[in-house]
C-alpha positions as CSV (number, residue, x, y, z in Angstrom):
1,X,-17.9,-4.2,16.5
2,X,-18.8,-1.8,13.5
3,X,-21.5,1.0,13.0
4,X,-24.2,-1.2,10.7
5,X,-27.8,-0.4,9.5
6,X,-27.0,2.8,7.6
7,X,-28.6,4.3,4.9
8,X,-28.0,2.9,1.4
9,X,-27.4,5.4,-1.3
10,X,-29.3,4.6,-4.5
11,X,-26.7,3.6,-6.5
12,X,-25.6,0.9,-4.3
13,X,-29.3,-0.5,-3.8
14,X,-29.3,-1.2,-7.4
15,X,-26.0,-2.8,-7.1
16,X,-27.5,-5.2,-4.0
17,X,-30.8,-5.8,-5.8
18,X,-29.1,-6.8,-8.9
19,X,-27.0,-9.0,-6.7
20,X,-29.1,-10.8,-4.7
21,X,-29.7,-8.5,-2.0
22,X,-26.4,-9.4,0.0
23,X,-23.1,-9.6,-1.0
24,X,-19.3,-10.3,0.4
25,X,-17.1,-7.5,1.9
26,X,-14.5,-8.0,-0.4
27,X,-17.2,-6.6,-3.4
28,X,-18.3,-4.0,-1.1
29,X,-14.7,-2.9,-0.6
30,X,-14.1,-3.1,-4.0
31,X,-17.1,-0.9,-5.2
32,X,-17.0,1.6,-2.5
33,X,-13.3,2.8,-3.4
34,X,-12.9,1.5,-7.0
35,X,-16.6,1.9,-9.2
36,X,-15.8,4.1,-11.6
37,X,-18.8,6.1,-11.1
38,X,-19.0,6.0,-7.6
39,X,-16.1,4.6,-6.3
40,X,-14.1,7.3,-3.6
41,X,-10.9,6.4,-5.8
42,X,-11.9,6.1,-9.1
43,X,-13.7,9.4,-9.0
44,X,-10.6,11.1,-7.8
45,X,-13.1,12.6,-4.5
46,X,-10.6,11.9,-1.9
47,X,-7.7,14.6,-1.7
48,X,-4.6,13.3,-0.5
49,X,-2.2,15.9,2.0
50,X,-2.2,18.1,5.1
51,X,-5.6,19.8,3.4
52,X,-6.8,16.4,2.5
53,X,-8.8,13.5,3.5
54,X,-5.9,12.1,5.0
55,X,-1.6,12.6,5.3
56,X,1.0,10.7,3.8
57,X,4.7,10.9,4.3
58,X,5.1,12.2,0.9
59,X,2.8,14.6,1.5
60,X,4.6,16.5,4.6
61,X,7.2,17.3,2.1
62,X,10.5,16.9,-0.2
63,X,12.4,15.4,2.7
64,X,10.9,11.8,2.6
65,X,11.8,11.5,-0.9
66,X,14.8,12.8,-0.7
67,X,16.0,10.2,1.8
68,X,13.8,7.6,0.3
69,X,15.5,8.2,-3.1
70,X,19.4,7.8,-1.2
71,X,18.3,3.9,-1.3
72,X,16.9,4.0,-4.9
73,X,20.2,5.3,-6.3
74,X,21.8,3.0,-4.6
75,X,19.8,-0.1,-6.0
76,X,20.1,1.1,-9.4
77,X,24.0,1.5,-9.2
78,X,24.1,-2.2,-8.2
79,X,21.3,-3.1,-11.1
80,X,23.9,-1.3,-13.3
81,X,26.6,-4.2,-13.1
82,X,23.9,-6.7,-13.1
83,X,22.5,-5.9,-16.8
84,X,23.2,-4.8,-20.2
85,X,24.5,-1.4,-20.3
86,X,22.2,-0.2,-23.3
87,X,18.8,-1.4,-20.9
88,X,17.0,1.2,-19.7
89,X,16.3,1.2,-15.9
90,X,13.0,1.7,-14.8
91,X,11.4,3.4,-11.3
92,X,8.2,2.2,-11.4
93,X,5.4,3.0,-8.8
94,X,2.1,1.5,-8.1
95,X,-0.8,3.1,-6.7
96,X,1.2,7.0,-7.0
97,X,-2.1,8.6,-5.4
98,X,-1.3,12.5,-6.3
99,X,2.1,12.1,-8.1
100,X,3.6,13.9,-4.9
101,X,6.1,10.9,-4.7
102,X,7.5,10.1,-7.7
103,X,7.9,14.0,-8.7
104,X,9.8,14.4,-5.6
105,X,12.0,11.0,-6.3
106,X,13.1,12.2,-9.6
107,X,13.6,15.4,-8.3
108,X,15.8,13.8,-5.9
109,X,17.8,11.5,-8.6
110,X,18.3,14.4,-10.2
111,X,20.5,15.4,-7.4
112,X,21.9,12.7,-6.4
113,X,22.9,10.8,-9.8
114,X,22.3,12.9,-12.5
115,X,24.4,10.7,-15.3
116,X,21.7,7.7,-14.2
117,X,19.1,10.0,-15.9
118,X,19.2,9.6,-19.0
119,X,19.0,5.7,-18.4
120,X,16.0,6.3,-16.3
121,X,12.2,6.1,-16.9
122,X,9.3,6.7,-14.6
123,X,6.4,4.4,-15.0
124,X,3.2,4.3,-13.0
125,X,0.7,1.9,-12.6
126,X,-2.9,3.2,-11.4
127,X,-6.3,1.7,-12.1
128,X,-8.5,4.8,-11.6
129,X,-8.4,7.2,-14.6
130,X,-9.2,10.3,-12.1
131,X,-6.2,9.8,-10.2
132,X,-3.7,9.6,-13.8
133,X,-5.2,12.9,-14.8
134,X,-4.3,14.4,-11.3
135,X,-1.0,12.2,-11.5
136,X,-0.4,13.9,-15.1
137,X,-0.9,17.3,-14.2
138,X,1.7,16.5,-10.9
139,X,4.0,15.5,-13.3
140,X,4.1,17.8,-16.2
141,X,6.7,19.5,-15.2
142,X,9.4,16.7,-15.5
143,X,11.2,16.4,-18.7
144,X,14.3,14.8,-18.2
145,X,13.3,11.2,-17.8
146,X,9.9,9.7,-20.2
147,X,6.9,9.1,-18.3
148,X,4.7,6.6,-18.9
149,X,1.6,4.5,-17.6
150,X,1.0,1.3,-18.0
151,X,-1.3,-1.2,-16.6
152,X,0.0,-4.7,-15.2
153,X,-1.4,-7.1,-18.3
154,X,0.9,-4.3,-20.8
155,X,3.8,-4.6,-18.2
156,X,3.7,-8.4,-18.2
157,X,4.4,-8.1,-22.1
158,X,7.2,-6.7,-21.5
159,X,8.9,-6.7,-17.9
160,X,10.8,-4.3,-16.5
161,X,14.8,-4.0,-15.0
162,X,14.2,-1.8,-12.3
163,X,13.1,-0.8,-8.7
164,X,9.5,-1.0,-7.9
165,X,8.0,0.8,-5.0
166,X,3.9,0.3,-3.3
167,X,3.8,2.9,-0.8
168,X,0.8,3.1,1.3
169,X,-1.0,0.9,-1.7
170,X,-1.5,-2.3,-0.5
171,X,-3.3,-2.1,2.7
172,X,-6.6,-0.3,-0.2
173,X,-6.4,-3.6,-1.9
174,X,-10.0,-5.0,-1.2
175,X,-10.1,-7.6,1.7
176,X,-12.9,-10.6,3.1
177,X,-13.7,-10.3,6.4
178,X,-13.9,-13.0,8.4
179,X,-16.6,-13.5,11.6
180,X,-16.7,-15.7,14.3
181,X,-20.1,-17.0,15.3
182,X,-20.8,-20.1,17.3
183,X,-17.5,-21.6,17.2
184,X,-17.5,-21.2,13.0
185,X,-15.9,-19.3,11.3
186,X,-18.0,-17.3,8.5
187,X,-17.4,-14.8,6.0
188,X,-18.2,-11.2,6.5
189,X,-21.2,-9.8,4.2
190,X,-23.2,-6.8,3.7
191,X,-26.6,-7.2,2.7
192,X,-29.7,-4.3,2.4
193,X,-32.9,-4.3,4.6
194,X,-35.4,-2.0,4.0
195,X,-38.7,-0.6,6.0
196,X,-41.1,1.6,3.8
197,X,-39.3,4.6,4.2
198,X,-35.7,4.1,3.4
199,X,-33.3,1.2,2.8
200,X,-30.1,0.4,4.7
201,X,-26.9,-1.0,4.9
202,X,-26.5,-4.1,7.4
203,X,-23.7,-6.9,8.2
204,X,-24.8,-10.5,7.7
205,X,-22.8,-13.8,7.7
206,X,-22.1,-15.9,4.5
207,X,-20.5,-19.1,4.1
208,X,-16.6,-19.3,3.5
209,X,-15.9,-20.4,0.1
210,X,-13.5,-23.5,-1.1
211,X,-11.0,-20.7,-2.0
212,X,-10.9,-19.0,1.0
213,X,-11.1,-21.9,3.3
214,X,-8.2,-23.7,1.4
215,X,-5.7,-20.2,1.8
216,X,-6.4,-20.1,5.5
217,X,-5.5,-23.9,5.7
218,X,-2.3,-22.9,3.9
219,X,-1.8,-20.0,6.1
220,X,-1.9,-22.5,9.6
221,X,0.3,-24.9,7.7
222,X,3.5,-23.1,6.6
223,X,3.7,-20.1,8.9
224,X,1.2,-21.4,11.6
225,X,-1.5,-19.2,12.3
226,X,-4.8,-20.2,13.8
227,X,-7.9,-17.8,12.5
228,X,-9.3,-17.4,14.7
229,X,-7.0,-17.6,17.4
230,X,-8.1,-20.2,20.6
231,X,-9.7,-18.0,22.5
232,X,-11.4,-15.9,20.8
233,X,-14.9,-14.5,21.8
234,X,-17.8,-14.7,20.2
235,X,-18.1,-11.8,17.2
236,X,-14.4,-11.9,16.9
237,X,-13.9,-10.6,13.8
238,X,-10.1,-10.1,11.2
239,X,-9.5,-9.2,7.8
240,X,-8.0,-11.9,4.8
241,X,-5.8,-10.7,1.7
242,X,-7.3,-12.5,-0.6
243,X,-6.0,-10.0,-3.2
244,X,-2.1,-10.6,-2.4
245,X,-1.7,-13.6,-4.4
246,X,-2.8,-12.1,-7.9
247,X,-1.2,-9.1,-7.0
248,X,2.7,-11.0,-6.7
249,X,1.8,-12.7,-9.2
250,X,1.2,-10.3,-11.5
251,X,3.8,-8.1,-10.1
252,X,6.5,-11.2,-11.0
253,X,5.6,-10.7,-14.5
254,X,6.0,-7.1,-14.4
255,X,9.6,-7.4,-13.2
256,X,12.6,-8.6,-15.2
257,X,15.3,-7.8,-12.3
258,X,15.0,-5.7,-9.7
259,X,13.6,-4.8,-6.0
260,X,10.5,-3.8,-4.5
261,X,9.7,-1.7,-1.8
262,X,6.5,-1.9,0.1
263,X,5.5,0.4,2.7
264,X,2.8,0.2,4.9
265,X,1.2,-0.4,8.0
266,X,1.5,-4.2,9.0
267,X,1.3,-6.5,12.0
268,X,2.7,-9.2,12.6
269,X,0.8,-12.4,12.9
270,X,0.6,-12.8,16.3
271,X,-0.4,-9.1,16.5
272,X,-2.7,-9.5,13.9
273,X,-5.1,-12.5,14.3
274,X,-5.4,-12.1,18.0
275,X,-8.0,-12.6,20.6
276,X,-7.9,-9.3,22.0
277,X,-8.0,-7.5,18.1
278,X,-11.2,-7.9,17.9
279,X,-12.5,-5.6,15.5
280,X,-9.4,-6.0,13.1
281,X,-7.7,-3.3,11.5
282,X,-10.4,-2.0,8.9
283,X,-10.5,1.7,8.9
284,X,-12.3,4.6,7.2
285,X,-10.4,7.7,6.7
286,X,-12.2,11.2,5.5
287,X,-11.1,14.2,5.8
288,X,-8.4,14.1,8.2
289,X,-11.0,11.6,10.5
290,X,-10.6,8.0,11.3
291,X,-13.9,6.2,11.8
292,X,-15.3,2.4,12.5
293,X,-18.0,3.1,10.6
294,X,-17.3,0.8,7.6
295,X,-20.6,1.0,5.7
296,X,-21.7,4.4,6.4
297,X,-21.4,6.5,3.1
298,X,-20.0,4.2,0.8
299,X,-17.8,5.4,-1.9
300,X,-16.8,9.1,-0.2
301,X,-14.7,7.5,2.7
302,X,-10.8,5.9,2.4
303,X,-11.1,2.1,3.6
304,X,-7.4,0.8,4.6
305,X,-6.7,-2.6,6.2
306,X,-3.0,-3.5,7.5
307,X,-1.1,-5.7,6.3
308,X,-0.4,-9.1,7.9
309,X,3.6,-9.4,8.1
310,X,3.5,-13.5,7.4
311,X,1.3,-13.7,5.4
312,X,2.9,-10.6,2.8
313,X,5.9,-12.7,3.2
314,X,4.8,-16.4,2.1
315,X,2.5,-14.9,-0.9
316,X,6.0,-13.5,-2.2
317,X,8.5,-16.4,-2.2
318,X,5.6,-18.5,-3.3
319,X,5.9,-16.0,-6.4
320,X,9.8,-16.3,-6.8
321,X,10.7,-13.2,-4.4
322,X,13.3,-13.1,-1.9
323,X,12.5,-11.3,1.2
324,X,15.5,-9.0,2.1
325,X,14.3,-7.8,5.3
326,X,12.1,-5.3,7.1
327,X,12.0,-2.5,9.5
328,X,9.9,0.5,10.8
329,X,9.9,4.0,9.1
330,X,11.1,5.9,11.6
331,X,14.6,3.0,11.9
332,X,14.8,3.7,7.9
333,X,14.9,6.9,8.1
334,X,17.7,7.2,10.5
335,X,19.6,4.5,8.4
336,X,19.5,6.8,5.5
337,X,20.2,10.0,7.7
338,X,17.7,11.8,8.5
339,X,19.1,12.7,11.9
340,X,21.9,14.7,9.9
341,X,18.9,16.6,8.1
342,X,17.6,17.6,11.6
343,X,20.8,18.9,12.7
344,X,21.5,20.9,9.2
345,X,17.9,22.7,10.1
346,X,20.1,24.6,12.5
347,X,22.7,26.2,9.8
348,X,19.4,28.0,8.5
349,X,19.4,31.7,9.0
350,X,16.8,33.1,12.0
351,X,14.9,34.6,8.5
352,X,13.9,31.2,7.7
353,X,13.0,30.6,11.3
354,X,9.5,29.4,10.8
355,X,10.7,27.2,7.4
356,X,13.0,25.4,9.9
357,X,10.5,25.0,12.5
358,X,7.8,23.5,9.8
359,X,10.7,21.0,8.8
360,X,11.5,20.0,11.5
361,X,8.0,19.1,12.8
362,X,7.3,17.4,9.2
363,X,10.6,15.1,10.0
364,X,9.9,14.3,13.6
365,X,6.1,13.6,12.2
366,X,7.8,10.8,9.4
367,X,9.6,8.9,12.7
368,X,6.3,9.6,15.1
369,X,6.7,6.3,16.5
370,X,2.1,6.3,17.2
371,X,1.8,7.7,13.4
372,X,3.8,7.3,10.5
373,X,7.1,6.1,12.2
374,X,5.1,3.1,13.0
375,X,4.8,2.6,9.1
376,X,7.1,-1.0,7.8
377,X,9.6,-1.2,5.1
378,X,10.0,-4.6,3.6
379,X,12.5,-5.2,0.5
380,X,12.5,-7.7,-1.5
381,X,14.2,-9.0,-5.1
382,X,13.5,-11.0,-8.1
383,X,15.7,-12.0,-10.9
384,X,14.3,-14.0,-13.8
385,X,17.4,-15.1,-15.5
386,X,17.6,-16.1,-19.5
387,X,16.6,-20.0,-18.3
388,X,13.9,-18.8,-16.3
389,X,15.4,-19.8,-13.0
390,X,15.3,-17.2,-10.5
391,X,18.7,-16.3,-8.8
392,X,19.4,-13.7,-6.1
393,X,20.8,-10.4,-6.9
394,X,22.1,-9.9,-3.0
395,X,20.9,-6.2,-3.6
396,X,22.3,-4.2,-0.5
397,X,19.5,-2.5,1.8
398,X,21.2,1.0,3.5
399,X,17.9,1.1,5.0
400,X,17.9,-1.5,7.2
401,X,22.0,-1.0,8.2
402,X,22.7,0.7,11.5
403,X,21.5,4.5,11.9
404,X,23.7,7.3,10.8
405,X,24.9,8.9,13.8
């Protein structure tokens, strides 16, 4: 299944000692990319881009953004009959990784809708103070809209009218990992065995707690979906958001009115929790490498988990969202014309042959239906009127409307 007895650095024996000597997955997960001393997040080691640990869309270029803010300008026009015209609008990311994104979206705006600027604010949400100071330096530069970070508990004080976006943020959200052994279903751990030389890093099985078991009852009554599935061998093995909840929940209290954008990688169910997946999705990502080895190095390697499809869903109406639809990147995209970009690429002068070329291959790389065209867009909306009664805005989605030919 995964690479197990590695070595243990010493920070994280401590950690295991102090714990017991075993703990869940989920904690690993969380102190590998998120310890602020150690954690590959939190101590801003992991470079994002083409020189990087690993490539985003945002990171191929200006033409994502500039696409990707075509839809924002759109929502914000349609937020702009919905509220008072004296409320400032808000763009708000979570989890902005270099900055590269919202400096392009602005940039983009800019463009697009420059009198919407000066009702405009940028505000990001990110957990791991090496990343904001990266993030700040990105973003120096901008000074036609305020700038601001906030964490989710200030944001709940005082939500937001706006559009939200989590690109590629989600699927670092800490997950349990579930094991089959036996016919029972257990949940994943990692626990520390040591000879007299050195001590390593090992998988073990740990009961499933009242929490846990109680979501993935929930999960087979309302959408239907047996973990594990039937026939499913022995060692079969998936991944549980157990995050999700708290993180629509505290996302409804951030928002006022407004949409949200997630885009990731996700499966649907069926996909997903299957006999034949048997490994899951868990990945570790370093330096432009993909690698199974969950528990070697901890805190220097990127650990990503898709996203289930249902389950994403159900966690966001139970919250008040509406779900306005999905698609894959590479559909989006062409919605919001990016096959009109490729064919402007050939106005360019032979001088700016190779700038062409390097476009072009960025653009056909955001669609790459076995890389980031495989990525999903799902909208959705929540409106918290005055009574506290959600209502739908109906926001209009260009980027799940028919291509632009």
């Amino acid at each position: 299944m995964d690479h197990s007895s590695v070595p243990c650095p010493a920070w994280l024996i401590k950690r295991l000692d102090q714990a017991g000597g075993s703990i869940s997955f989920h904690q690993y997960m969380e102190w590998s990319l998120n310890d602020p001393e150690h954690g590959a997040y939190a101590t801003g080691q992991l470079k994002i881009g083409r020189h990087g640990d690993f490539t985003t869309s945002p990171s191929l270029g200006k033409d994502f953004a500039q696409l990707l803010a075509l839809q924002l300008a759109d929502w914000f026009e349609q937020l702009k009959q919905s509220v008072d015209k004296e409320r400032t609008l808000s763009l708000l990311e979570f989890g902005p990784g270099e900055g590269d994104l919202s400096f392009d979206l602005i940039s983009a705006l800019e463009d697009i809708c420059p009198a919407l600027l000066p009702r405009l604010e940028l505000i990001l949400v990110e957990a791991n103070q090496a990343m904001v100071k990266r993030q700040q330096k990105r973003l120096g530069s901008l000074t036609k809209v305020p700038i601001h970070w906030r964490t989710l508990e200030e944001l709940a004080k005082a939500p937001v009218v706006g559009v939200m976006i989590a690109h590629e943020m989600l699927d670092a959200l800490p997950v349990e990992r579930l094991v089959l052994r036996e016919q029972r279903l257990f949940r994943q751990g990692v626990c520390l065995e040591s000879d007299d030389f050195e001590s390593y890093l090992s998988f073990t099985e740990l009961p499933l707690t009242a929490e846990l078991t109680s979501s993935l009852a929930d999960a087979q009554v309302c959408l239907g979906i047996q973990i594990p599935p039937a026939d499913a061998a022995d060692g079969w093995c998936s991944e549980w958001h157990c995050e999700l909840k708290h993180w629509w929940q505290q996302a409804s209290a951030a928002m006022s009115c407004g949409p949200l954008l997630v885009i990731d990688y996700a499966l649907e169910a069926r996909r997903y929790y299957n006999a034949s997946r048997s490994a899951g999705t868990l990945m570790a990502y370093r330096q432009q490498s993909a690698s199974g080895a969950l528990l070697e190095d901890p805190g220097q390697w990127d650990l990503t988990a898709h996203l289930c499809l249902e389950t994403l869903q159900l966690q966001a109406e139970q919250q008040g969202w509406t779900f306005l639809g999905e698609v894959r990147q590479g559909q989006a995209l062409l919605a919001l014309g990016l096959a009109e970009k490729l064919h402007a690429l050939q106005a360019l002068p032979s001088s700016q042959l190779d700038i062409a070329l390097q476009r072009r291959e960025a653009l056909l790389r955001l669609v790459d239906p076995v890389g980031l065209g495989e990525f999903r867009w799902l909208a959705f909306e929540f409106n918290q009127n005055s009574k506290g009664i959600a209502e739908p805005l109906r926001l209009r989605c260009r980027f799940l409307e028919d291509p632009i030919s």
